[in-house]
C-alpha positions, 0 to 999 in steps of 0.5 A: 088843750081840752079835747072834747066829743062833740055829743057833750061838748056844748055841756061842757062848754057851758059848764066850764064858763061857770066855773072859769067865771068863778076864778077871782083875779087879783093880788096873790096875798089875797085869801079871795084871789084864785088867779094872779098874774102872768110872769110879766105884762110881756106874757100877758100881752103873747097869751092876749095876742095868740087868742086874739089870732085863733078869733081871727082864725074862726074860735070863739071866746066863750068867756075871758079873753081880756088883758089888765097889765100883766094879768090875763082873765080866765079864758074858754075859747071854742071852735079851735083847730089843730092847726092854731097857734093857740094849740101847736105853740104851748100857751103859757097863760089861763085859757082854756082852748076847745078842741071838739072831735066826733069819737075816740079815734079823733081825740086820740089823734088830736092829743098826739097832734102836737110837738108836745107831750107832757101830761094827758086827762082823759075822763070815760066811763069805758074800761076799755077807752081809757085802756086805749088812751092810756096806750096810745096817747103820747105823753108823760102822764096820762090820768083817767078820770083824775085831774093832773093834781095829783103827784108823788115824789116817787112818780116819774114826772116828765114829757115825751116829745118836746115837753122837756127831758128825763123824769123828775122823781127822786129815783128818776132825778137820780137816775137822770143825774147818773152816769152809769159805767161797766168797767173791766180790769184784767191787772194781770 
């Protein structure tokens, strides 16, 4: 889900089509390929069938949105609504869904509108928005200004809500592998 102000949003959209349209689809052992294959031709034809539901339902594919076996093209689509399938389901597959808000307040609440919470990007020139969306988004990890590359093994990676269960981590695998007990023995 990539949520966006309306004000940007139409720049936005136009320059993650150029981007996405760059990603070569292919063989993985290729040097040129940039995009490989869903798990299987039985995902491919899921993530095909979700679009082609949030089209129905009034979203746009800006560009993407074709199936090849078990490969799926990069896919932007916009005009998309809390409600789809699309975005209350988590789509296992390249595309990138267009969620256009009027403020702050609007993204926030958009990014929580889900069963889901497992990482967050938010990207502001304001102290103090990225402050509020790092409090007040729903999930494991939330960047500010930062793509969700980056990754530690002494980080607590992990989801809130129904994005899986404890921390990964070396300390929070540990912790999570651990049971920890008080016992009290008076041997008199």
């Amino acid at each position: 889900r990539v949520i966006v102000e309306d004000s940007v949003a139409d720049e936005f959209c136009e320059k993650l089509v150029a981007a996405t349209e760059k990603l070569q689809m292919g063989n993985p052992l290729e040097s040129t390929t940039t995009l490989g294959t869903l798990i299987s031709e039985k995902a491919a034809i899921q993530v095909e069938e979700t679009v082609n539901n949030a089209v129905a339902e009034g979203a746009e594919i800006l560009t993407g949105g074709k199936r090849d076996g078990a490969f799926y093209c990069a896919t932007v689509i916009d005009d998309v609504t809390l409600d789809m399938d699309l975005v209350v389901r988590e789509t296992f597959g390249p595309v990138a869904p267009i969620i256009r808000v009027k403020n702050l307040d609007e993204a926030i609440e958009a990014a929580n509108a889900t069963e889901y919470g497992l990482q967050a990007g938010v990207f502001t020139e304001s102290y103090s928005s990225a402050m509020r969306c790092a409090n007040e988004i729903e999930a494991g990890t939330v960047f500010v200004n930062k793509q969700s590359t980056f990754r530690t093994d002494n980080m607590p990676f992990g989801g809130f809500k129904n994005s899986g269960v404890g921390k990964e981590g070396i300390k929070y695998a540990v912790d999570e592998m651990t049971k920890t007990k008080l016992i009290g023995l008076n041997l008199r």
